[in-house]
N, C-alpha and C positions, 0 to 999 in steps of 0.2 A: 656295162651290162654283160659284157663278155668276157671280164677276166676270172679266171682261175682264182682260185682262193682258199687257201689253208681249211679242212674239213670241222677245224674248231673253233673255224669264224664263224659257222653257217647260226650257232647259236644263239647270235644278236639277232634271226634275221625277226620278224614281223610277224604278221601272223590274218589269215583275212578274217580271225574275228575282229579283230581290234582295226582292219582295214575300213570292214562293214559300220563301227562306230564310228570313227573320224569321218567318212564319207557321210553321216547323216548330223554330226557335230563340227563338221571343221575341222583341219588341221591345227587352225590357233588352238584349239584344249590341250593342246601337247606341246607347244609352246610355253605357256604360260602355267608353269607349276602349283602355282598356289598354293596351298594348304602344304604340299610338300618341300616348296620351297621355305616359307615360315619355318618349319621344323630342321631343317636344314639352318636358316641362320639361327633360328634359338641353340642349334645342337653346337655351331661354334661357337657363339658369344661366350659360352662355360669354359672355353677353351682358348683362353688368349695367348699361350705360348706357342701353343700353334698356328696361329693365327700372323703372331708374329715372326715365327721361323718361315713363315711362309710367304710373309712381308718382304721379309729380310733376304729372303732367298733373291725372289725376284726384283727387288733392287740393283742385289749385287751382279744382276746379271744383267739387267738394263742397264748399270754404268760397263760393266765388260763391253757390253755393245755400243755405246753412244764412243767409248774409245777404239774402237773399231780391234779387240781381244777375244770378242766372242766364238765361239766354236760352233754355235748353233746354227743346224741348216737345215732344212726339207729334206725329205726324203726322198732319194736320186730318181725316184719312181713318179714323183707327184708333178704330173705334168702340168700342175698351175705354175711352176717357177720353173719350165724350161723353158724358154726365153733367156739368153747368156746376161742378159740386162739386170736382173735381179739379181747375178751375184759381181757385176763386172760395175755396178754404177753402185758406190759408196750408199747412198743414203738408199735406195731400194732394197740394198742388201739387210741395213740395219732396218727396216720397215718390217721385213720378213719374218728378222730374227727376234725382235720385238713382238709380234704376233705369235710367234710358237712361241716364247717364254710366258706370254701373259695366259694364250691358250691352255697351256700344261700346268700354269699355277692352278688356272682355275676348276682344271680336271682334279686334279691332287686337292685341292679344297674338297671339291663332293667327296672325295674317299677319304679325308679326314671328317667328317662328318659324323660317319659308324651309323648313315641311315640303313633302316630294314631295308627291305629288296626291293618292297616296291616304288616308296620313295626315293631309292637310288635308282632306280631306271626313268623314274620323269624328270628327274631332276639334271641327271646324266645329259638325256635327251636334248632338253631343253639348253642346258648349257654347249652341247656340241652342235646346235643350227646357231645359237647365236657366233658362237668361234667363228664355226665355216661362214655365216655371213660377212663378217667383222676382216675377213684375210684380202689383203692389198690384193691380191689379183682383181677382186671383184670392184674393185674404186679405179678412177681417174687417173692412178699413178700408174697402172697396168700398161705399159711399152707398148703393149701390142696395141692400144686405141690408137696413142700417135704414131705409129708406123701404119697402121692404115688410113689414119687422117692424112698421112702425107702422101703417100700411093695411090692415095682418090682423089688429092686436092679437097678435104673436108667432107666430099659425097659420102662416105660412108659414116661419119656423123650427125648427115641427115636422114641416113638408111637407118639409124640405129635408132634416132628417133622415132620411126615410123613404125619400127617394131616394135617399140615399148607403147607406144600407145594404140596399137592392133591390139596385143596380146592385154593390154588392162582394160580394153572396154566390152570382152567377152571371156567369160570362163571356158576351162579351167582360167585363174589370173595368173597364170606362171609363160616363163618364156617358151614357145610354141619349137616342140623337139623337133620338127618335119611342119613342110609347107603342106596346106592344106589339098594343093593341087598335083604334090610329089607323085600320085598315084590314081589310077582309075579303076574300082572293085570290078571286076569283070572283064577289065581287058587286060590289066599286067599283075595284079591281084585276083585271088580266089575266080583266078580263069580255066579251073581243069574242066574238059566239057563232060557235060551231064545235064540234067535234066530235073526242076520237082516234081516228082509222084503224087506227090500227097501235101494239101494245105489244112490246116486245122486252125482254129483260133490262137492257139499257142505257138504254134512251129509248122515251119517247110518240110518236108522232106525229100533231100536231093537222094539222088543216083544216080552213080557217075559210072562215065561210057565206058566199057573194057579196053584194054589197049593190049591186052595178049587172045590168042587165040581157043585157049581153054584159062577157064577159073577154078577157084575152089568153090565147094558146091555149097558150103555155110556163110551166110553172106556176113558182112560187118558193119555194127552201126558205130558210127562215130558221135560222142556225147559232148558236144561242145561246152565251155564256162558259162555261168551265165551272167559274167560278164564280160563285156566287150562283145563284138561280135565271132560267127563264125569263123573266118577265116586264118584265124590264127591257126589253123590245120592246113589251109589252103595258099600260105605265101606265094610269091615271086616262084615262076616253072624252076625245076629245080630244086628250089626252098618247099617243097609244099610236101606234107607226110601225106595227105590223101593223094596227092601222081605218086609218090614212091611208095601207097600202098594197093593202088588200080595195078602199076606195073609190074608188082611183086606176083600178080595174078588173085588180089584176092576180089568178090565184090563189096562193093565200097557204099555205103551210104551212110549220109550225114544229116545232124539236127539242126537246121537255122531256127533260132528260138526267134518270136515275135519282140520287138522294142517296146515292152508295154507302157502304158500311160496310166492318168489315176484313173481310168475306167477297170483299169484290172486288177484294182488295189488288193482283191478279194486272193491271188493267186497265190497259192502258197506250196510249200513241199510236195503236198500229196497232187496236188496241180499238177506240178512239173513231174513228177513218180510218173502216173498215171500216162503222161507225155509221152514220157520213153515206151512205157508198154506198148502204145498207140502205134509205135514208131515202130518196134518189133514185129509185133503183128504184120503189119503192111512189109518191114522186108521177107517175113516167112511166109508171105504172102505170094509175094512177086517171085521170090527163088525159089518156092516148092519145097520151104524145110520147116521143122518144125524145130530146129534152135538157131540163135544169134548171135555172133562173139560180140563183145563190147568194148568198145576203148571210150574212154572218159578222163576229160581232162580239170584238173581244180576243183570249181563249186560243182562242175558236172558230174564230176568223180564223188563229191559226198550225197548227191541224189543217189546215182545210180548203186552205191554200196547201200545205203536206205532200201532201196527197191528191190537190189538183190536178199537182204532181211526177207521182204515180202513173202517175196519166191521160195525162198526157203520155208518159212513159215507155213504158205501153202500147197505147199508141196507139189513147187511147180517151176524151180530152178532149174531142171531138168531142159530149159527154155536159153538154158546160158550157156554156149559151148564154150567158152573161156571169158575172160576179162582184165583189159589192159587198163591201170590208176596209171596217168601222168600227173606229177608234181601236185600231188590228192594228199589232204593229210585228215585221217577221221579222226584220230588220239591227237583231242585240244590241248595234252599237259602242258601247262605253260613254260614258256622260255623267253629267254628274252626281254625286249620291252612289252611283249604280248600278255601274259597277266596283270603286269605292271599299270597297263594305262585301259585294262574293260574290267571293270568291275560290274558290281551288279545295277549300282547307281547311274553309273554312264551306259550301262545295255538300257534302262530302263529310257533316260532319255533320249538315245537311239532310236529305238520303236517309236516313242511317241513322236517324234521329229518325220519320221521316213512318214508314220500312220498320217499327220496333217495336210502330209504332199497326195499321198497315195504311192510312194515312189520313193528311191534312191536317186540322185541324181547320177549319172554316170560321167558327169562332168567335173564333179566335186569329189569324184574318186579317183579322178585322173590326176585331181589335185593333190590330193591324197597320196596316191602313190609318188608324185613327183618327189614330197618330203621327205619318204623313207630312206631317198638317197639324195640331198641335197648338193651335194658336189659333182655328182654326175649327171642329174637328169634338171636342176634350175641353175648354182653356177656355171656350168659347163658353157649352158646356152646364151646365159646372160651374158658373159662376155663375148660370144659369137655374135649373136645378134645383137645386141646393143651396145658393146663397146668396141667389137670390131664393127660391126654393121653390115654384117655376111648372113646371106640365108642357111641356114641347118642345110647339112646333106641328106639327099632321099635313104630312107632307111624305112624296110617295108616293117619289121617288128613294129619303132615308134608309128607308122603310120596309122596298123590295127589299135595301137596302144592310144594312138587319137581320137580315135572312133567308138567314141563310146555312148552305154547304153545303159537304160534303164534299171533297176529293180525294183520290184514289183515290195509294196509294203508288204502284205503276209511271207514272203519267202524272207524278205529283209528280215521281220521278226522271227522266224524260223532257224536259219540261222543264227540270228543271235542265242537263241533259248539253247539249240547247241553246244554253242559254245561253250558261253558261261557253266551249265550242269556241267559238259563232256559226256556227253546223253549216250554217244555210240558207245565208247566203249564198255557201259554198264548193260548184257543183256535185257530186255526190254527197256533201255531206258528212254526212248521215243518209239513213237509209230509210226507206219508210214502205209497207207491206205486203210489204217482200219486194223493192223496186224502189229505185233512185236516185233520190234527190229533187234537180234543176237546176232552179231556177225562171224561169231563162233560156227553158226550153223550152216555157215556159206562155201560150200565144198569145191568151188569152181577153183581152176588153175587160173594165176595173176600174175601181170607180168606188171610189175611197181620200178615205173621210173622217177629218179628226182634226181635236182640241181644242185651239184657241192657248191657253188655260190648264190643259192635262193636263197631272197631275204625278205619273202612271203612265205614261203613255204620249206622251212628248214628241213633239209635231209636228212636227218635224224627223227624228226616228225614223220616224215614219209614212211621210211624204213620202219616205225612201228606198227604202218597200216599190214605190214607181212605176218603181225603176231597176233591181229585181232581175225584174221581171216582163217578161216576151217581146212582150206585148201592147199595144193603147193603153194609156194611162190618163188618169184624168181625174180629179183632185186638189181636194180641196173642204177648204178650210179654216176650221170653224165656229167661233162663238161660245162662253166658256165653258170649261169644265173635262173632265174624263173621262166622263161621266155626258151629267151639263149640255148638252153640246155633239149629242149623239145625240137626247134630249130637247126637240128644238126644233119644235113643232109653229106654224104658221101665222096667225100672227094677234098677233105677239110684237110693239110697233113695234119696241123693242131689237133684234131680232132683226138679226144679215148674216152673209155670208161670205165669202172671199175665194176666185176663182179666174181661173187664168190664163185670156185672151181666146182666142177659139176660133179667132179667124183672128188669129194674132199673125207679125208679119214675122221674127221675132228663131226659133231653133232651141227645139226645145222642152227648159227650162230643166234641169238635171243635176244641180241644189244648190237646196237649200231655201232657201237668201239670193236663189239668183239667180230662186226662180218667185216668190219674196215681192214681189222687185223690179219683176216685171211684172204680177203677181196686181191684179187689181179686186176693191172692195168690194162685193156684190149685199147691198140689202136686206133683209128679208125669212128666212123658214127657209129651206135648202137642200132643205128634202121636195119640195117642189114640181119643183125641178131631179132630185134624182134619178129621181124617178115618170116624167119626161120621157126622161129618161136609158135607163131600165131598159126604158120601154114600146117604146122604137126595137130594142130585143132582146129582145123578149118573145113576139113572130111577130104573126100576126093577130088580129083580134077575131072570136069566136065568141062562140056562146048560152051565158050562163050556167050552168051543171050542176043539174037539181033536184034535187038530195040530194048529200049528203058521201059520200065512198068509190065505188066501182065493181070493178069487172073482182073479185068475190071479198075486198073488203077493205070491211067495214062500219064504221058507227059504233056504238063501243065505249061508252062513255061520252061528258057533254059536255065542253066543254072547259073549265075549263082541266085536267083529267084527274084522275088519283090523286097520281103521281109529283111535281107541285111540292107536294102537302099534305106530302110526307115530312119530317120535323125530322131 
């Protein structure tokens, strides 16, 4: 989740339309090819010399190996075979190499094929989880069992057992990344102090306590996803961008959206639109301004670009002092396995599926996500917990990433309908309260970050949300994965990012190749630069506020409130 990765990988990555399907269909649909796999073998049966060069091939390469002449090995990176025992013990070595030769046949079979694109990415898919399944690490013969079997005297083959039958007799059914007690919301998580102001059927609103002596006088709402909970803004002290952005001197408030149930099945876009507004209001309430910067992350980042539509529409953006998109992508163009596996047949039975619940499960999307990266977030743990028979280390990301929640049917379907059209980036091609959404029309300065190794939200996806907006923008491209990459607080040396020069001679760039091409490395997080960024549009420095709330809006409880306790 946190490694680095070439910027023209990112184009496998995912996508959360096709997240939001598998979450209301199951991961098994992308398993299980069907119709594209049929086409696929009719497409080689025509083709028996190929079929046989490729017989033939891997023959000759499984007798190379059973005589112990083979050349084939892992790649020095691929930490399932560091353990010296895979290549120091004869017959685990030939296990390995066995498995990447049969592996690579059967990749070079799909691309002897010559299917169209979309049938090459389910087919792809599907053949690359059963590989990763299928690889000796994850069986019996894997070293590392019996050297913990013998370190424990067999205890951790009974730990391992206990784990596998915890984690299968509740969802998500995959190996659990972090214990469920690694962490306490409020006391070592989303513990910055503050206060909610304000409860509404939909959302909290917290306000968090100053910790400098004067502010900026434009407060900031922070727009959480809506999925999982808040706190993915609010990590481990330290890890948490709302303390690095109280300290930075800005004021801070944040959205805890409700865990809704089927009673809220009715909630849909302009629900949540209307939310934020509600939200605003009450901070230009409480700080005496009459605008709001925005920072919005993900699904929260395509509400709030929707809203911002609004505002423009009725001429009344004037309400936005700027607005920060994390890892938001509005242009659904496809890539990836992401057209590949939502069509309009699978959106349809999407909706209908979430529509019988009233609900997304937010447990079935944890599952969901585990898939997209099968080596790292289910083997990884499989062998951890149930063949070594070791508890997962605390890790506060997977923690949030465990905790999940709700979506609400109408927003579920809303979303989809998104997608599939690509509604944003056609002006008027959805609404949102009532009005046309152009996001051409959206004059506000944006400061758009994303993850060179998201593989929900490719960065390249991101970077086109800079072409659809009216206004500057200023393009930050971090370190890292979907999470990982927002997660970057100060003091990392690892840590850079890349963004184009401020006074650059050349037009400012139109294509993700071409700002990569003159993008610079900064070392260091990006916090820092956006705090810089944000505080030039945030108005002036005033006296810090003694007490949370004002103008008739107190504190209700502290923060982190009621609404993220909800399961």
């Amino acid at each position: 989740m946190t490694v680095e990765q070439d910027p023209a990988d990112a184009d496998v990555a995912t996508g959360l339309d096709m997240l939001l399907s598998d979450g209301a269909l199951g991961p098994l649909r992308r398993m299980l090819p069907a119709a594209a796999g049929l086409r696929m073998a009719a497409s080689l049966a025509v083709k028996p010399v190929t079929l046989a060069r490729r017989g033939a091939g891997l023959a000759a390469e499984l007798a190379k190996i059973g005589v112990g002449a083979s050349e084939v090995a892992p790649n020095p990176r691929d930490k399932r075979y560091s353990d010296p025992a895979w290549t120091e013990n004869p017959v685990l070595r030939r296990l390995v190499q066995a498995h990447i030769a049969a592996g690579g046949a059967a990749t070079d079979l799909v691309e002897d094929a010559d299917l169209d694109w979309a049938d090459h990415e389910r087919v792809q898919f599907a053949v690359g989880n059963v590989v990763d399944a299928l690889a000796p690490s994850n069986s019996l013969v894997n070293p590392a069992l019996w050297q913990a079997a013998k370190e424990t005297r067999g205890a951790s083959i009974v730990s391992g057992v206990k784990h596998l039958v915890a984690d299968l007799s509740t969802a998500p059914r995959v190996p659990s990344m972090v214990e469920p007690d690694a962490f306490t919301v409020g006391e070592d998580l989303a513990c910055t102090p503050g206060a909610v102001v304000l409860r509404t059927p939909v959302f909290e609103l917290i306000q968090y306590l100053p910790q400098t002596g004067t502010v900026r006088e434009i407060p900031l709402l922070l727009v959480p996803p809506t999925i999982n909970k808040y706190y993915v803004a609010d990590l481990a002290p330290d890890r948490s961008i709302v303390e690095n952005l109280v300290r930075s001197g800005q004021q801070v408030f944040l959205m805890s959206w409700r865990n809704p149930d089927a009673e809220h099945a009715a909630w849909d876009l302009d629900t949540y639109g209307a939310a934020i507004l509600d939200a605003m209001t009450a901070c230009e309430r409480i700080s005496r301004q009459s605008s709001t910067a925005l920072m919005a992350f993900c699904s929260g980042g395509m509400i709030t670009s929707m809203l911002l539509g609004h505002l423009a529409a009725t001429g009344a953006q004037e309400r936005v002092a700027s607005v920060t998109f994390a890892v938001t992508v509005l242009d659904q163009a496809k890539a990836g396995t992401t057209g590949a596996l939502l069509d309009p047949e699978t959106a349809r039975q999407a909706v209908e599926t979430s529509q019988k619940k009233g609900y997304l499960d937010g447990r079935t999307l944890a599952e969901v996500f585990a898939w997209l990266r099968p080596n790292d977030l289910i083997w990884n743990y499989w062998v951890n917990n149930y063949l070594r028979g070791k508890a997962p280390k605390p890790f506060d990301i997977l923690f949030w990433n465990a905790d999940t929640t709700r979506m609400t049917a109408g927003l579920h379907r809303d979303f989809i309908d998104i997608a599939v059209s690509n509604a944003l980036i056609t002006p008027g091609g959805t609404t949102m309260l009532g009005t046309p959404v152009d996001l051409s029309k959206v004059d506000r300065d944006a400061y758009v970050i994303a993850g060179i190794a998201d593989h929900l939200c490719a960065w390249q996806s991101c970077f086109r949300t800079t072409r659809l907006l009216g206004g500057e923008s200023r393009f930050v491209l971090s370190t890292s994965g979907h999470i990982a990459s927002l997660v970057n607080p100060p003091g990392n040396p690892k840590a850079s990012f890349r963004v184009a020069p401020a006074e650059s001679r050349t037009p400012t760039p139109t294509t993700a190749d071409a700002w990569l091409a003159v993008a610079e490395t900064v070392k260091g997080s990006w916090w820092p630069d956006h705090a810089e960024w944000l505080g030039k549009r945030s108005g002036a420095d005033v006296d810090a506020p003694a007490e949370l709330g004002g103008r008739g809006l107190h504190a209700l409880v502290p923060a982190p409130g009621d609404y993220v306790r909800v399961r």
